[in-house]
N, C-alpha and C positions, 0 to 999 in steps of 0.2 A: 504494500500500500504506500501511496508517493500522497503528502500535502506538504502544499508551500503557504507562506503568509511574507508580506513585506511590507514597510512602512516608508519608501523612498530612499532609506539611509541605511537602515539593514533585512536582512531578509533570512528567512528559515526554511530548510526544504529539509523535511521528516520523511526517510525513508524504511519502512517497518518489514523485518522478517517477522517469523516464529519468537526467538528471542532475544534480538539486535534490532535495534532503533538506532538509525544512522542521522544525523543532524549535521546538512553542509550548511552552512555560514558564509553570506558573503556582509561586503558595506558598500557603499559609493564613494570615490575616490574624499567626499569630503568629511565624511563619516569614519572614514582609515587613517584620519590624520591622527594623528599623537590618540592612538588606539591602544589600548595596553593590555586588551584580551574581552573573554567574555565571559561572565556569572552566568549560571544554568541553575535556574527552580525546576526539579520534577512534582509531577501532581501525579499518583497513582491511584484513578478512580474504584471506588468500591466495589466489591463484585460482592458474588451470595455468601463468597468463604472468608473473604479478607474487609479488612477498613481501609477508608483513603490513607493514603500517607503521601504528603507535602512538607517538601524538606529543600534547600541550598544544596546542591552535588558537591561535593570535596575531590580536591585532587592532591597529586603527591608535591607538587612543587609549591613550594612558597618564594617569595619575595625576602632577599638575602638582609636588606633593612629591617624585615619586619620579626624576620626567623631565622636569626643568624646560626643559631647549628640545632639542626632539624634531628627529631626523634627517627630513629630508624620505626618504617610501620606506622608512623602520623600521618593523616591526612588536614586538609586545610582548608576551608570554606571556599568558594570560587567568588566568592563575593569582598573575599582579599585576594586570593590568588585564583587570577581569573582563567581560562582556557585560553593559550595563546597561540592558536590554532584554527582557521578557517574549516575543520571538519572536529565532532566529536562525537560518538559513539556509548549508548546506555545498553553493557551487555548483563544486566539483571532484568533486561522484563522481560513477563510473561507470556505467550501463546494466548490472545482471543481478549485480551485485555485492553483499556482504554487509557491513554494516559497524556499528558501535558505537562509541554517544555515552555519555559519564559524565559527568555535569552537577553541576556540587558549587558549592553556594551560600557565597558570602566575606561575612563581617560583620567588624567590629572597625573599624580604620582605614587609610590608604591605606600607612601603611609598617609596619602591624603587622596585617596579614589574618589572620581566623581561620576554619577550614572550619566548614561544616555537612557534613549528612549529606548524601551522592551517591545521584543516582537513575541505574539504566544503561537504556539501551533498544538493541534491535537488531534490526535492519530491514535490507529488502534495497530495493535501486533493482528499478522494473522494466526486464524485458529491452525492447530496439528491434521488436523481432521480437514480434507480436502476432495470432493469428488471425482478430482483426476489425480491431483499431483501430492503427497503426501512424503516431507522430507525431511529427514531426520541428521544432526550433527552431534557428534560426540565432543566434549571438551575439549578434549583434544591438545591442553595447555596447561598441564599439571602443575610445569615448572613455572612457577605464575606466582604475584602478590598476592590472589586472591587465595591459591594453597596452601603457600606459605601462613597466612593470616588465619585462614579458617582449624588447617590441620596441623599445624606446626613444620618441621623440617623433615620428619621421618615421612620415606615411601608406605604406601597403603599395608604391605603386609609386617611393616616392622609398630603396627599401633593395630592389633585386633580388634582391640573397644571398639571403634573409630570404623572398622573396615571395610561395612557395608555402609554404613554413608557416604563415607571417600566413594565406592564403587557408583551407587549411585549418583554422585554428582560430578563424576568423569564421565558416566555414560551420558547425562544430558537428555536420557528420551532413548540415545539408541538401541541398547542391548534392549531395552521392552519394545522396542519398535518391532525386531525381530521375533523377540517372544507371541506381540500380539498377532503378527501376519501370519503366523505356525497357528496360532488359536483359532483365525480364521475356517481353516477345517474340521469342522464339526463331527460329519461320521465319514462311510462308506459311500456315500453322493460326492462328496471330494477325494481331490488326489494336490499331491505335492510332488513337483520335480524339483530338484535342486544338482547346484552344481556348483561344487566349493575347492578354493585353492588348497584352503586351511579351515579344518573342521576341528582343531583339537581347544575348542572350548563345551567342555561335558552338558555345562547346563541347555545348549542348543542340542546339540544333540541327544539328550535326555526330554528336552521338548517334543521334538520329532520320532522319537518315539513312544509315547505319549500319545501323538496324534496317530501313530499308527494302531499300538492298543484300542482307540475307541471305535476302527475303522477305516479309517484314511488310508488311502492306494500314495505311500510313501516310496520314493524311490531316489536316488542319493548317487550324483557321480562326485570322485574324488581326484585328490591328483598321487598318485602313486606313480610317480619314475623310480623304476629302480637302482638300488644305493643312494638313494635321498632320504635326510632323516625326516622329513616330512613327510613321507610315506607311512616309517612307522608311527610317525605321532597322530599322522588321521586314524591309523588303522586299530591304533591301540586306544583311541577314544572312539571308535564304532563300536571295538568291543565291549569295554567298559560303560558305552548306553545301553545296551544289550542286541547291537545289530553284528552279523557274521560280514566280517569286508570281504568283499568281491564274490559275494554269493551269486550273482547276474539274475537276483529277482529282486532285493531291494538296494544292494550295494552294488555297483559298477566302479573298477579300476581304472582311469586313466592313465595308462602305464606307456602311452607310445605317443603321445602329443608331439608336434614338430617341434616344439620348443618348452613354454612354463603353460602347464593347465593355470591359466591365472584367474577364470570367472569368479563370482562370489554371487549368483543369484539363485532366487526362487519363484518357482512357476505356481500359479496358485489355479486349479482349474476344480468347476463345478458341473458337475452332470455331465462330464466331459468334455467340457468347452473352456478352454481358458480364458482365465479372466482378469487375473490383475499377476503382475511382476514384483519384484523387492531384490533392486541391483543396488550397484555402488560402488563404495571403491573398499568394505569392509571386509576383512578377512575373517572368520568366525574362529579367531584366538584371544586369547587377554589382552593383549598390547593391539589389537587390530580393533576391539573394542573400549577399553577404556585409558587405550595409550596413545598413541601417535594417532592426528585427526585425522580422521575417519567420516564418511557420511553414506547412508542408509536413502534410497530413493524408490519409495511406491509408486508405479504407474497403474492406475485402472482404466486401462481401456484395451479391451482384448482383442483389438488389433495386434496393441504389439504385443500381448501376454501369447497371442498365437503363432507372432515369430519367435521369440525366447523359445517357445514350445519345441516349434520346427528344429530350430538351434539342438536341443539339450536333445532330441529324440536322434537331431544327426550325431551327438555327441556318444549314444551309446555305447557305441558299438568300436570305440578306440580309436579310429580311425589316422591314418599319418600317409605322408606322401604327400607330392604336389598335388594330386587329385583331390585331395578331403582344404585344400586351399581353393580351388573349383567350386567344389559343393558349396562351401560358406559364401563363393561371391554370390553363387546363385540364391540364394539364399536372400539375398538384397544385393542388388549389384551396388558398384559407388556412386556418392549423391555429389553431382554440384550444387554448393551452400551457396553459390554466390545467386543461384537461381532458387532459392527455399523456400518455400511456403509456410506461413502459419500452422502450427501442429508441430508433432513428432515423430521423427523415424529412427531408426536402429541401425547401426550397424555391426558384424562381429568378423571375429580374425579366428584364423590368419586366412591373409587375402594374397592373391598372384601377384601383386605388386604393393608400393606404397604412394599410391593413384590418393589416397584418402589422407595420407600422412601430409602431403601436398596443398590437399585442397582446408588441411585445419590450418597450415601458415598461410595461406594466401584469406584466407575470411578473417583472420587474425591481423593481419598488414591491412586490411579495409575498415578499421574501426576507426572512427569519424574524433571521436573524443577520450573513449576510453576503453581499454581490454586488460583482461585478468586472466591469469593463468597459474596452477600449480603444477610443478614437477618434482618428484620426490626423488629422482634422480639425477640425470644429468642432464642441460639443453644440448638437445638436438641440435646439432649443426644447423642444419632448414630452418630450426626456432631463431639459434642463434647470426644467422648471416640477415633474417627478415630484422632483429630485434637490433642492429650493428645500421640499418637506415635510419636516417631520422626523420622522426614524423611531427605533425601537429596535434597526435594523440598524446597520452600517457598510455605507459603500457607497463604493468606492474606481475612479477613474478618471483612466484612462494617456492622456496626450495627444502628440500630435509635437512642440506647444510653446503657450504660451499665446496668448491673444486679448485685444488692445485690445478695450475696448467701442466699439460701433459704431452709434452712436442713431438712424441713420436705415434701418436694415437692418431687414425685416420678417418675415413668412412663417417660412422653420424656423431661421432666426436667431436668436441670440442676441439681447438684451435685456439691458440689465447696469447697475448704477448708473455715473450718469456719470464717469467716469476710470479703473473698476476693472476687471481683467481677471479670469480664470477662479479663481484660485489667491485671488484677494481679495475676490472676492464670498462663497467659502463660507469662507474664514479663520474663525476661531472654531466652525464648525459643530464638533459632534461628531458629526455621522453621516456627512459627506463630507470625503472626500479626493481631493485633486486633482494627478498627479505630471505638469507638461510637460516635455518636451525640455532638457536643458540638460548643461554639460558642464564642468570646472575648467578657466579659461581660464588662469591663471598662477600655479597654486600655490595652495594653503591651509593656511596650517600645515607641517603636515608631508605634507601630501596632492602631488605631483605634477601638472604639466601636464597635461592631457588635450589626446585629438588626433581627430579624426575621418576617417575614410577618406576622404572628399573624392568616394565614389562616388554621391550623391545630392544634387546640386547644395544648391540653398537653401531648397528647400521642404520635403520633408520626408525631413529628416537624420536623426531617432529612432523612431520608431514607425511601423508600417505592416499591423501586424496587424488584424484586428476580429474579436473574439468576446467573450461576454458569458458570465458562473458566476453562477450563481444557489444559495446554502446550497451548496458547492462541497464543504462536507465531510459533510452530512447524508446518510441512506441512500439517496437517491434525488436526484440533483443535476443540474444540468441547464446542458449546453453548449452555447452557440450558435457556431458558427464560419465562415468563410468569404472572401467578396470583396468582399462589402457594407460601408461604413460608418455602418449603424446611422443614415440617413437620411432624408429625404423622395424625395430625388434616385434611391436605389440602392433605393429599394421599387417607386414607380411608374415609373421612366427610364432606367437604367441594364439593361446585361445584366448579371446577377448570379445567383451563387450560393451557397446558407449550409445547411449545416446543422444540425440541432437533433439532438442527444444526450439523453437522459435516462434516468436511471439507472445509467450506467453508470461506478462510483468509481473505477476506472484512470482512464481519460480525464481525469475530474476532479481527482486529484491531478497529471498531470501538465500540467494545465491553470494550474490553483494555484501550482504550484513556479515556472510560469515567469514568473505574473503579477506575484507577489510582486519575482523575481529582477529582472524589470523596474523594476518600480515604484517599490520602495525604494532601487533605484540611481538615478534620474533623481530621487525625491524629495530625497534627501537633497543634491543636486548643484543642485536649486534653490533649496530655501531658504538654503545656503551660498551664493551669486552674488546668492539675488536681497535678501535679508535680512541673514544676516549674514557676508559678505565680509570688514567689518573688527572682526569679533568674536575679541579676542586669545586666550579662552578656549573658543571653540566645541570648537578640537581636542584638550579634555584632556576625562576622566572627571570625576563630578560627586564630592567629597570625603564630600560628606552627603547618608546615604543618601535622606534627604522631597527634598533636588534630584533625584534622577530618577525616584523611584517614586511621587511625589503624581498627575501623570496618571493613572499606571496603577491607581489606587486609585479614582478618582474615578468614581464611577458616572455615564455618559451623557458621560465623555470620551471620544475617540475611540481612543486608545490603551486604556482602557480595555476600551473593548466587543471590537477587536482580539484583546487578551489572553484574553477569555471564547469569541471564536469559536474560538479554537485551543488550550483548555485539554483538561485530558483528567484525570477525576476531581473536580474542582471544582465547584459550582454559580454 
């Protein structure tokens, strides 16, 4: 849900997922003069279970005059220390809730503020509950103020008291997301296909059988390549829910994939017709649910639940060879985006070529103002030679953590000048941004230790998503999501599956709220570690107002053009 409000001199544009409320901010050149930030009232209207609550938002930075040495874990009224930021983001509200932001502009000086005029806006979250598109995100940011504050510094299984709250509030919605789409099947009139990388989290598959007990036509392909430990980890939690692996009546082996069985969906079909899907980019292990972000995406419309179907039913039977790359194109041949229609299609790998790998850079390089993308491994050469032009977009990219250059690496490899990594090749660009993996290892300022769940070993501890916003907030915006990572590997080699959205601006706001919610927490936690660690002043507000507002001013900065994709009345 998109509303704006403006007064001539500032303006508010409320963008609402699920449970991010995005708030861009602009002013008029004469309203930005000697501007020193902005105070933010939330009003959270009453519902049947809760009371209003109307409160000043706090943030972590103070004013160096007013707080000269800040409590680690204090936060600060905005109405002394204001938000000195043309975007800010409320990642505590609810799904289906109403609520009200008052944004009032402070000028004067740090111990003598003086208001301007307030603009209000009031906007609802969308509900969870959706008649087509129904999508779920996992926390996804353990190592966060917010865990630190809430849990203290220990990982979830070193505080058992604690364990299943922490769990629940890493999962965010998702791990029940999947619970209830498995409940969905009631008796012997439904059936369940599924088709998983990583099945060794017990409690799902102890659900799934469950639904086979009371009836349900359950049937379960996995990824077994042999000498992978992850073969025996699926096979040794089938056993342990009570299913026989690779029986060929409910358990099916993927043991000969061309490359990673890497799907992670569920086909959900009634009286023999499919009916709705549950894809993503979640792997049904601990760390893939309440570790590294993650998201859960229901489609109900059994068009595409009937190609998922086609998909999993050509999947049975192990298939490998360039011919079972045939089958999948026919399956859905490949779609020119730049030609797209409103609605959603599918498509899945591995394909004869990387015809589709082509056409996500080229709809990616046509974003007018703004595109989003996560890779949770490496960019793609194709990403990175399109993302090396410069545009009059912003184009912003979430990574699990950055990359050494690597000069002897070819093919969909990077390429990078020598000694620089991701974050330092496009440094100075104004049209990229780069946020990897990173986390406060001992304190900054007044910021707190961060901690990580320890559920996803060493490779990849932040990011695990892949989907791509193309103009995410224009009338016609276009999502790509799935189990691909936006590769050479996961177009022609991999089993995979993504779908393509278009049109449809729920999806896309709540696509946005979360990208952002990402983004800007792992950005700001790298350039603090990798930049300025021993910067005395990073953690205080800037005194004069041209210290924080000169980017935002600056035409073809990147904070800049940020501020124009999310203004609302401004040219």
């Amino acid at each position: 849900m998109r509303k704006g409000k403006h007064n001539g001199k500032i303006s508010v544009h409320a963008i609402s997922g699920n449970h991010v409320i995005t708030l861009g901010l602009d002013a008029s050149p004469a309203a930005i003069k000697g501007l020193l930030g902005f105070a933010i009232h939330r009003t959270a209207y009453a519902t049947d279970y809760e009371p209003e609550e109307s409160y000043w938002l706090k943030g972590y930075k103070p004013f160096k005059e007013v707080v000269p040495h800040p409590v680690p874990g204090s936060f600060y009224s905005t109405l002394e220390a204001p938000v000195q930021s043309f975007t800010w983001a409320d990642f505590s509200a609810k799904p289906g809730q109403k609520y009200k932001y008052k944004v009032l502009p402070l000028y004067g000086e740090p111990k003598n503020l003086k208001q301007g005029e307030a603009v209000e806006v009031i906007i609802e979250t969308e509900k969870l509950e959706d008649p087509l598109h129904e999508i779920y995100f996992n926390r996804g940011v353990a190592a966060s103020q917010a865990y630190a504050l809430k849990f203290g510094p220990k990982p979830p299984h070193k505080q058992p008291d604690k364990e299943k709250e922490i769990y629940r509030w890493l999962s965010r919605g998702l791990y029940e997301s999947i619970i209830a789409f498995i409940k969905k099947a009631k008796d012997k009139t439904w059936k369940l296909r599924v088709a998983l990388y990583e099945l060794d989290y017990l409690p799902v598959m102890q659900e799934l059988k469950a639904a086979q007990k009371r009836g349900v036509d359950v049937k379960i392909i996995y990824s077994a390549k042999k000498g992978e430990s992850q073969t025996e980890d699926n096979e040794t939690t089938l056993f342990n829910a009570g299913f026989k692996p690779n029986d060929r009546k409910t358990t099916f082996a993927r043991a000969h994939s061309n490359a990673i069985f890497h799907n992670k969906f569920f086909v959900l079909l009634k009286d023999k017709k499919a009916k709705e899907v549950y894809t993503g980019s979640t792997n049904i292990s601990e760390g893939g649910i309440f570790g590294h972000s993650n998201l859960g995406h229901c489609i109900k419309e059994s068009r595409i639940a009937a190609q998922y179907l086609a998909y999993w039913e050509a999947l049975q039977d192990d298939p490998t060879g360039a011919e079972w790359a045939v089958k999948v194109e026919a399956l859905q041949p490949d779609i020119d985006l730049s030609k797209l229609k409103d609605g959603v299609q599918v498509i899945f790998s591995p394909r004869t070529g990387t015809h589709m790998l082509d056409e996500y850079v080229k709809v990616f390089s046509q974003a007018e103002k703004l595109a989003n993308i996560t890779l949770p491994f490496n960019i793609d050469k194709l990403f990175l030679d399109e993302l090396d032009r410069k545009k009059n977009s912003v184009r912003y990219v979430t990574l699990n953590k950055d990359k050494e250059a690597d000069q002897k690496k070819k093919g969909t490899d990077i390429i990078l000048k020598k000694g620089m990594d991701y974050v330092q090749h496009f440094k100075g660009d104004g049209d990229v941004f780069i946020a990897p993996g990173g986390k406060i290892e001992e304190g900054w300022g007044q910021w707190l230790k961060e901690t990580l769940t320890g559920f996803n070993g060493s490779v990849v501890q932040y990011i695990h998503t892949k989907f791509m916003l193309v103009d995410p907030l224009s009338k016609s915006p276009l999502v790509i999501t799935g189990s691909a990572n936006f590769s050479g590997n996961s177009t022609d080699s991999n089993d995979e599956n993504m779908l393509i959205i278009k049109g449809n601006t729920r999806v896309a706001d709540i696509y946005l709220g979360e990208y952002f919610r990402i983004f800007d927490h792992l950005y700001f936690r790298y350039m603090v570690t990798r930049f300025y660690a021993d910067d005395t002043e990073g953690g205080f507000l800037k005194s004069r107002s041209e210290d924080w507002i000169t980017p935002f001013t600056k035409t073809g900065n990147g904070k800049y053009r940020r501020r124009k994709a999310l203004s609302f009345g401004f040219k």
